[in-house]
C-alpha positions as CSV (number, residue, x, y, z in Angstrom):
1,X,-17.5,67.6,-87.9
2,X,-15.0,64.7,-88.6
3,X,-15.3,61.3,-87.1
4,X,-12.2,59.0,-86.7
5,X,-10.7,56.2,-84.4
6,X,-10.7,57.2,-80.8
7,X,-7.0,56.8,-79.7
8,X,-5.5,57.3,-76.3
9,X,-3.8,60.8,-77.9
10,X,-7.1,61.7,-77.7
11,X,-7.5,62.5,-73.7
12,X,-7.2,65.9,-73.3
13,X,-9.6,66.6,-76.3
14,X,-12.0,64.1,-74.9
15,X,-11.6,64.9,-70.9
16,X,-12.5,68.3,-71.8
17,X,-15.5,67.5,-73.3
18,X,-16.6,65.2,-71.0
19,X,-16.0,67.0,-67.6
20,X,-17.5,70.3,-69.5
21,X,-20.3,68.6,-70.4
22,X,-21.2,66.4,-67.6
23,X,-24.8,67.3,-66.4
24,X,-25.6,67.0,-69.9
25,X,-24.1,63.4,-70.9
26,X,-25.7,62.2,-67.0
27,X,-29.0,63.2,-68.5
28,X,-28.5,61.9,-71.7
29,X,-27.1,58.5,-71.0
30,X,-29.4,58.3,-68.1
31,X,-31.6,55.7,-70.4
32,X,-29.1,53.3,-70.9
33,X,-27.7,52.6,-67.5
34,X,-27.8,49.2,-68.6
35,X,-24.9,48.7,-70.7
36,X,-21.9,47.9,-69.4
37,X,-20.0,50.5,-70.8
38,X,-22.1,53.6,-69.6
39,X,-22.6,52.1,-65.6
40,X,-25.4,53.6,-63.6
41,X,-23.9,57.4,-63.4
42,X,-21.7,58.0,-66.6
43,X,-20.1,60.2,-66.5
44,X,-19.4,59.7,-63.3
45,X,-18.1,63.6,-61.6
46,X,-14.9,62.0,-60.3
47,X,-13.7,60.7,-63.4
48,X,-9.7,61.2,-63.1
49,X,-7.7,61.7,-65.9
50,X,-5.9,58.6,-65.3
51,X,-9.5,56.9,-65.1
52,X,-10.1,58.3,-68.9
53,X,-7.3,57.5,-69.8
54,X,-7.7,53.6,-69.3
55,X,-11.0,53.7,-70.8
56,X,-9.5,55.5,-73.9
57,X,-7.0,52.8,-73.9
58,X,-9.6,49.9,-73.7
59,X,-11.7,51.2,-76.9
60,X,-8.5,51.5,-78.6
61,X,-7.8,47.8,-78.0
62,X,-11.4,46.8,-78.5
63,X,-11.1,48.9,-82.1
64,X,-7.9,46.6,-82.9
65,X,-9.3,43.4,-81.7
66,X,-12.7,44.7,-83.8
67,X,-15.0,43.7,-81.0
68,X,-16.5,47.2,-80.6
69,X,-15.8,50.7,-82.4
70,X,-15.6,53.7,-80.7
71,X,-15.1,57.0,-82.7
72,X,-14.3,60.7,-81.6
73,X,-16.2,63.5,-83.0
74,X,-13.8,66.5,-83.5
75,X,-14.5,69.8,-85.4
76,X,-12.4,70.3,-89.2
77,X,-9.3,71.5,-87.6
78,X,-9.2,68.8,-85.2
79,X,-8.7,70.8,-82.3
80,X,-11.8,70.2,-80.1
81,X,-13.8,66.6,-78.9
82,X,-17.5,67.6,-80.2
83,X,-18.5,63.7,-78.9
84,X,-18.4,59.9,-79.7
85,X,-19.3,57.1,-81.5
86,X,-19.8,53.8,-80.0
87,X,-20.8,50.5,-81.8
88,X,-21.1,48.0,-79.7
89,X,-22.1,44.2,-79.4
90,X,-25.6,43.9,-78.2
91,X,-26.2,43.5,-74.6
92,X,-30.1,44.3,-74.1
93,X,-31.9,44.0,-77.7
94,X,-31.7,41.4,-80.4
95,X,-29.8,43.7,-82.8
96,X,-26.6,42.9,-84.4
97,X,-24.9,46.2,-83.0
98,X,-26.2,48.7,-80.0
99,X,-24.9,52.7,-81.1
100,X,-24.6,55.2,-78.7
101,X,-24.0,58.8,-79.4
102,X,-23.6,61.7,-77.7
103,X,-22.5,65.5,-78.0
104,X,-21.0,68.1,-75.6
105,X,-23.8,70.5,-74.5
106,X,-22.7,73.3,-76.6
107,X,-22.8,71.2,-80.1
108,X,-26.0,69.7,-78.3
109,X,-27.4,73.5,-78.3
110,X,-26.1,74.1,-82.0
111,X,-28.0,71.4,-82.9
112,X,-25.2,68.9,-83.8
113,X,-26.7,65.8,-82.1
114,X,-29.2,65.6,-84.5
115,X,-27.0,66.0,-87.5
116,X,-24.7,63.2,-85.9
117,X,-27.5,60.7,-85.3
118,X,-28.3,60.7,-89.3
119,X,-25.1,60.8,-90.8
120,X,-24.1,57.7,-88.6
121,X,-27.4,56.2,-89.1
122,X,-26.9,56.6,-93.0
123,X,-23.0,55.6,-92.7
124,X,-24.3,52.3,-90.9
125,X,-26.7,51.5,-93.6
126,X,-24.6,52.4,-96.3
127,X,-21.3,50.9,-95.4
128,X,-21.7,48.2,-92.6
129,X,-22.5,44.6,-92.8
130,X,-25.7,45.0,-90.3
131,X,-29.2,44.8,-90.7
132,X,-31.1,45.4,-87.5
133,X,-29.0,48.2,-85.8
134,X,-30.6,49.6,-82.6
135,X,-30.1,53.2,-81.1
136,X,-31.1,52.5,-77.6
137,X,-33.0,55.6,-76.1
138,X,-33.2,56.9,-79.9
139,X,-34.9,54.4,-81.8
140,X,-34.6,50.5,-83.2
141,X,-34.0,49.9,-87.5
């Protein structure tokens, strides 16, 4: 997999993957209904196009203003939204950044979510300014 900026080119790529995979991410994210960028049902099953498209647009601006970082994770070629990356400013811990993660159900069943979780929790360590970085649902550092 490849991570880079999420940009509002991305929408089809990351519609796909979040309509296909919606049972999935409303189980995964169902921990952390308490952030304010997840809401009580994200995804939510009438997500428009339109509707991702604004939030696609809002982490882009949020990346420039570098307030909070939000990633895509696409295969090599490019060609297919596999998940994101978000690092956000901490809302419910007394970390220096929340990270949420998450994988469409068929990388999920191929066992990428794991693979994900270490290299960004090894990225973090190795290349960010943080020291207490908290994986809500996943664990604290």
């Amino acid at each position: 997999f490849t991570l880079r900026v999420l940009t509002v080119a991305d929408l089809v790529k990351d519609y796909t993957a979040v309509m296909g995979s919606l049972r999935h991410l409303q189980q995964h994210f169902a921990y952390c209904a308490a952030h304010s960028v997840f809401g009580p049902s994200w995804p939510s099953p009438d997500l428009t196009l339109m509707e991702d498209l604004a939030d696609l647009g809002w982490h882009e601006v949020e990346f420039r203003k570098r307030s909070s970082f939000t990633y895509t994770v696409v295969d090599p070629a490019d060609t297919e939204c596999l998940g994101c990356v978000y690092i956000l400013p901490p809302e419910t811990c007394h970390a220096e950044a929340e990270v949420y993660l998450w994988v469409t159900a068929s990388a999920f069943a191929n066992g990428l979510d794991d693979q994900l979780f270490e290299a960004v929790r090894s990225w973090l360590h190795s290349h960010w300014p943080f020291r207490v970085v908290a994986f809500p649902g996943r664990e604290s550092s």
